[in-house]
C-alpha positions as CSV (number, residue, x, y, z in Angstrom):
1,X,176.0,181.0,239.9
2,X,173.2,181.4,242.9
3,X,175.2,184.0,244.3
4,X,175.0,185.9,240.3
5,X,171.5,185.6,240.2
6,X,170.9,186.9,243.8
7,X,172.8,190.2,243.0
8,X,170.9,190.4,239.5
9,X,167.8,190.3,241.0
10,X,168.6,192.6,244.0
11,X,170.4,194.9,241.9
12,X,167.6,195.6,239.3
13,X,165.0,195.9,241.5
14,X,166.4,198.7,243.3
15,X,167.6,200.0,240.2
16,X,163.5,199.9,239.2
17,X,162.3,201.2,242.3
18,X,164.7,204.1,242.5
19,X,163.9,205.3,239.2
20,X,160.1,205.1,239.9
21,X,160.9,206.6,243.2
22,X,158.9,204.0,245.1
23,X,157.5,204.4,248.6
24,X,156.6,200.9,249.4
25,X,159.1,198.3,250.1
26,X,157.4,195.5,249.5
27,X,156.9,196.2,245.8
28,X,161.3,196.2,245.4
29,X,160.6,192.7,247.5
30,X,158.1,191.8,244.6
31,X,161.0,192.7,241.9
32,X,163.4,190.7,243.6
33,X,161.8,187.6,244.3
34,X,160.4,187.4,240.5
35,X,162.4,186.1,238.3
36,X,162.1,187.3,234.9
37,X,163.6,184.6,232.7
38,X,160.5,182.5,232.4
39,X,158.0,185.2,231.1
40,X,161.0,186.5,228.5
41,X,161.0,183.2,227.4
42,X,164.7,182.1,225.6
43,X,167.3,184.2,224.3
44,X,168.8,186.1,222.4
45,X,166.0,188.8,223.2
46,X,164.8,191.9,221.6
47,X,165.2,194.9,224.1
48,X,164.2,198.8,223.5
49,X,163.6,201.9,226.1
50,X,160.4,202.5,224.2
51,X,161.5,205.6,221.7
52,X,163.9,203.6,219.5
53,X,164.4,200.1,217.3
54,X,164.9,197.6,219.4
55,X,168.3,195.9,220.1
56,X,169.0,191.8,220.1
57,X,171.4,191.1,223.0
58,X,174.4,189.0,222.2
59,X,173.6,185.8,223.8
60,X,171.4,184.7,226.3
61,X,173.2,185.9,229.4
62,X,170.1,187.0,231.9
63,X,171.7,190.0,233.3
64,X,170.9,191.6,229.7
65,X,167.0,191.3,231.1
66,X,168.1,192.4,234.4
67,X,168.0,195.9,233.2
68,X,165.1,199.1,233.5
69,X,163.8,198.4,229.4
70,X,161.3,196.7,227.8
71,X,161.8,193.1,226.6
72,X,159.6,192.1,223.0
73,X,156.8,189.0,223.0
74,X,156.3,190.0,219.6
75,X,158.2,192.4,218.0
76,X,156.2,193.0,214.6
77,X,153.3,193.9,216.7
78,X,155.5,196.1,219.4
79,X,154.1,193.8,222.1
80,X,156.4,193.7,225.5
81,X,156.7,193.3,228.7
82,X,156.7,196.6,229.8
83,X,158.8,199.0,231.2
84,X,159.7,198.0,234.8
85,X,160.2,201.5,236.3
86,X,156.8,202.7,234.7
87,X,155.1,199.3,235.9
88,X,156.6,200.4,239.6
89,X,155.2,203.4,239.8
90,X,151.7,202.7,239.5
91,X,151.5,200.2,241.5
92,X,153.0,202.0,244.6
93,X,149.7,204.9,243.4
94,X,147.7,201.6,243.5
95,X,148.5,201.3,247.5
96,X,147.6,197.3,246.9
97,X,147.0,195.7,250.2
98,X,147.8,192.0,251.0
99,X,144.2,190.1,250.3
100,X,143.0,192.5,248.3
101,X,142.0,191.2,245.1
102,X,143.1,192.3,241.3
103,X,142.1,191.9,238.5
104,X,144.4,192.0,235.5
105,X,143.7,192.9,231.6
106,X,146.2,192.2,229.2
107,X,148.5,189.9,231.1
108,X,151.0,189.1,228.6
109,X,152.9,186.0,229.6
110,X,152.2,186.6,233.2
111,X,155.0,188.7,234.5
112,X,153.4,191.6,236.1
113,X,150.6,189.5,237.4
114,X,153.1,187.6,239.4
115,X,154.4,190.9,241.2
116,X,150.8,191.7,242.2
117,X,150.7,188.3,243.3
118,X,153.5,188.6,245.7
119,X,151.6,192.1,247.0
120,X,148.3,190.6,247.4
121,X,150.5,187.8,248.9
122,X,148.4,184.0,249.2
123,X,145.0,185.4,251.0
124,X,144.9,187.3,248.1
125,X,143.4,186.7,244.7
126,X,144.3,187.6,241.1
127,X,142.2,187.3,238.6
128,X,144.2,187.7,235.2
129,X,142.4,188.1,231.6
130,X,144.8,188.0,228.5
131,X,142.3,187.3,225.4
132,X,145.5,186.1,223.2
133,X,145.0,181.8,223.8
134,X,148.9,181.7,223.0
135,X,150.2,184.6,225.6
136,X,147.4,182.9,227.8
137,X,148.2,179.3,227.5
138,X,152.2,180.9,228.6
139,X,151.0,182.6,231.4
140,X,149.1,180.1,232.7
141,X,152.1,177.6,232.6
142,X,154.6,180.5,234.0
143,X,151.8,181.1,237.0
144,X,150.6,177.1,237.6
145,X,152.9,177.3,241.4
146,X,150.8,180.6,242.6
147,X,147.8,179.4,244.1
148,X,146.0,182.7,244.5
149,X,146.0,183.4,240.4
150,X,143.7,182.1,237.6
151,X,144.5,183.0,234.2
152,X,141.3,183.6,231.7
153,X,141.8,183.4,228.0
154,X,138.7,185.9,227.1
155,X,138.1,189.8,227.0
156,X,138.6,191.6,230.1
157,X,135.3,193.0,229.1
158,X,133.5,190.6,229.9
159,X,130.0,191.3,231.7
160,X,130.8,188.7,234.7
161,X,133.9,190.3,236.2
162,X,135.0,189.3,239.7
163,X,134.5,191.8,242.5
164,X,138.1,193.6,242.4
165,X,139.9,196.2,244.7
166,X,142.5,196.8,242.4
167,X,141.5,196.7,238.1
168,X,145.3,197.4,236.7
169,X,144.9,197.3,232.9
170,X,147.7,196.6,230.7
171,X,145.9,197.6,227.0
172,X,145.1,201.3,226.0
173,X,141.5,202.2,225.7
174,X,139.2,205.4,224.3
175,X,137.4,205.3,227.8
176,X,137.0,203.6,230.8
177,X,135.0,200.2,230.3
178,X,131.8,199.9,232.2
179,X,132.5,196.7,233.2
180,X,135.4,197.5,235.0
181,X,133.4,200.8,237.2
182,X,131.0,197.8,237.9
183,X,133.1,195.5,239.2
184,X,134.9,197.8,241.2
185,X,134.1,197.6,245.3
186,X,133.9,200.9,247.5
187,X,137.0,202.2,247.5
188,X,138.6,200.1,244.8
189,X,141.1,201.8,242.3
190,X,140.8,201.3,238.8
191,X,144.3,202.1,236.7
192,X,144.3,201.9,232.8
193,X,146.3,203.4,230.1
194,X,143.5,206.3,228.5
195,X,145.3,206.0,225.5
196,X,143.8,204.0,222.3
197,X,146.1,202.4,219.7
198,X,148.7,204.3,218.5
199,X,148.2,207.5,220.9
200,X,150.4,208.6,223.3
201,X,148.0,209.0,225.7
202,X,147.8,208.8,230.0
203,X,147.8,206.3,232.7
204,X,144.4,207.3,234.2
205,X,144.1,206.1,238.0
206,X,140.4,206.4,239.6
207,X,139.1,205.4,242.9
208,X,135.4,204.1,243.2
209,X,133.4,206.4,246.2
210,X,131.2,205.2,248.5
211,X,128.4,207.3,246.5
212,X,127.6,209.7,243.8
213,X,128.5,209.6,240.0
214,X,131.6,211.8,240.7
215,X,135.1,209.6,240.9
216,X,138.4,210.9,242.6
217,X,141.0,210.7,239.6
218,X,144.3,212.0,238.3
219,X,147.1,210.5,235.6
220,X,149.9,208.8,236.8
221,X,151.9,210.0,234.3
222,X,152.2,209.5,230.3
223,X,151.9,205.6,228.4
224,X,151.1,203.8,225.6
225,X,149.9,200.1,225.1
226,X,148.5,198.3,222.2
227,X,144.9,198.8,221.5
228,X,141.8,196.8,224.1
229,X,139.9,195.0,221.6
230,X,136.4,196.6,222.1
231,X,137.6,199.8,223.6
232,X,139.1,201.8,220.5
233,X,137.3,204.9,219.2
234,X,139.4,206.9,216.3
235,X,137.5,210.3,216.7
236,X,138.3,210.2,220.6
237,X,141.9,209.1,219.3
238,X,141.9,212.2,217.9
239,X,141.0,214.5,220.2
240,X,142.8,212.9,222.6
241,X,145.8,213.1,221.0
242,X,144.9,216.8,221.2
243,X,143.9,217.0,225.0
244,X,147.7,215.7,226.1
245,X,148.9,218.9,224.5
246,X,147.6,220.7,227.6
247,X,146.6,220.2,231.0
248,X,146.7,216.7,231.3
249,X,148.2,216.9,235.0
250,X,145.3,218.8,236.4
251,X,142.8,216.5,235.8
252,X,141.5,215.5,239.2
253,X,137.9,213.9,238.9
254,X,135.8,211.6,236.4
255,X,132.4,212.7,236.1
256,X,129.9,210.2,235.1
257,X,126.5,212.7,235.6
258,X,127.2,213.9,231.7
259,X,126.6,217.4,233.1
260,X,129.7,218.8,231.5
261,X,131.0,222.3,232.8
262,X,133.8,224.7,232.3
263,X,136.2,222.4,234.5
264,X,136.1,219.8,231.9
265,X,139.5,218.6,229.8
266,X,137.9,215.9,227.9
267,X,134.8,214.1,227.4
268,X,133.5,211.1,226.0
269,X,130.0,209.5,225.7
270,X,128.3,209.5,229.1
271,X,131.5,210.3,230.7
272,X,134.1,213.3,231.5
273,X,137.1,214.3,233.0
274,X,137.3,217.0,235.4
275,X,140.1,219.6,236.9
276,X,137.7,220.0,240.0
277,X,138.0,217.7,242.8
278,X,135.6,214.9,243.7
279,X,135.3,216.8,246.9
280,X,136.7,219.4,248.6
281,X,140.3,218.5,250.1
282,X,139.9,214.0,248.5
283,X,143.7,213.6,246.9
284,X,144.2,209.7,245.7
């Protein structure tokens, strides 16, 4: 049986980190050493890819988790934990460092946060915000034996954020909070989901400069989460929705000087996105 779950484990994360075409090994370590079944919570489960119903598994055998899909909290409300592959992939852009510190919105039961607690590794910290008290009060129990997370039940919105190197947010939001640029220290990287309930919208990553109101940024690729409480705007839903028709990979910098020009693909209030670089040669 130890021997099964071994080879589960080390199968899927390669599986996950080949798909996402990972560069750094220690986040297929992460897969491997985190056992999905607590966060999942018992079986049967509800499983989907994300573009169709989902599927209830025949029993409770693990290796039907063990796979590259998303696995339902609540299916009424199409909340999961997310897809693996996807999950992967930003967090090798993230370049997460051991004793960095993160800060999480939207944990869910916990499962993600306990991969970027094995990256931050124990002189790290993890700060995770998950304003549902039930998803909260799971995570909490599913995290309680890593020291270097604490679990928050309140808005990840809050005005007295931690200090973060990494902000990886797991809800989709009309703009970038202001909290989160605040809390951000030189250099940190902020990755959200630009992408309000019920749009199919971009996982926006941005690194803080030393200076200046002009942020390196690009998309790491399409996404869609549930709505951040606070952070939903339907007119900017709209034209959104409109923006991803076209040119969505070229965006390079967020502007936040409001002086919009003819590089701009969208803008919002006080902010804007920009196909120009943050300065000449800066890729993140």
């Amino acid at each position: 049986m130890q021997e099964r779950s071994e080879n589960l484990h080390s199968f899927y994360a390669s599986l996950v980190c080949a798909a996402a075409k990972v560069r750094d090994s220690r986040i297929e370590q992460a897969f491997r050493a985190v056992k999905r079944e607590p966060f999942v919570g018992p079986g049967p489960w509800l499983i989907t890819l994300g573009a169709h119903d989902y599927v209830t598994t025949p029993n409770d055998d693990p290796a039907f988790i063990y796979q590259n899909a998303l696995v339902a909290l609540d299916s009424a409300q199409r909340l999961n934990i997310g897809m693996p592959s996807a999950h992967a992939y930003w967090l090798d852009g993230c370049e997460l460092k051991e004793g960095e510190t993160v800060l999480q919105v939207g944990v869910g039961t916990g499962y993600y946060t306990a991969i970027l607690a094995q990256l931050v590794g124990p002189r790290g910290q993890v700060h995770a915000y998950e304003i549902d008290e039930g998803l909260a009060d799971r995570a909490r129990d599913n995290l309680k034996d890593l020291p270097q997370v604490s679990v928050q039940s309140k808005s990840g919105i809050a005005a007295d954020l931690p200090k973060a190197d990494l902000i990886y947010v797991c809800a989709g939001a009309a703009q970038p909070a202001q909290q989160w640029l605040d809390a951000l220290r030189r250099g940190g990287r902020l990755l959200f989901p630009l992408a309000p309930a019920g749009v199919h919208g971009g996982m926006l990553l941005v690194t803080r400069p030393d200076q200046g109101a002009v942020w390196p940024a690009r998309f790491r690729g399409r996404a869609q989460f549930i709505g951040c409480i606070g952070l939903q705007d339907e007119d900017a839903g709209r034209r959104l929705t409109e923006a991803f028709l076209q040119g969505w990979e070229d965006v390079r910098s967020l502007r936040l000087d409001g002086a919009v020009d003819d590089t701009c693909w969208f803008a919002g209030d006080g902010w804007w996105l920009s196909t120009a670089e943050a300065s000449p040669g800066h890729e993140n």
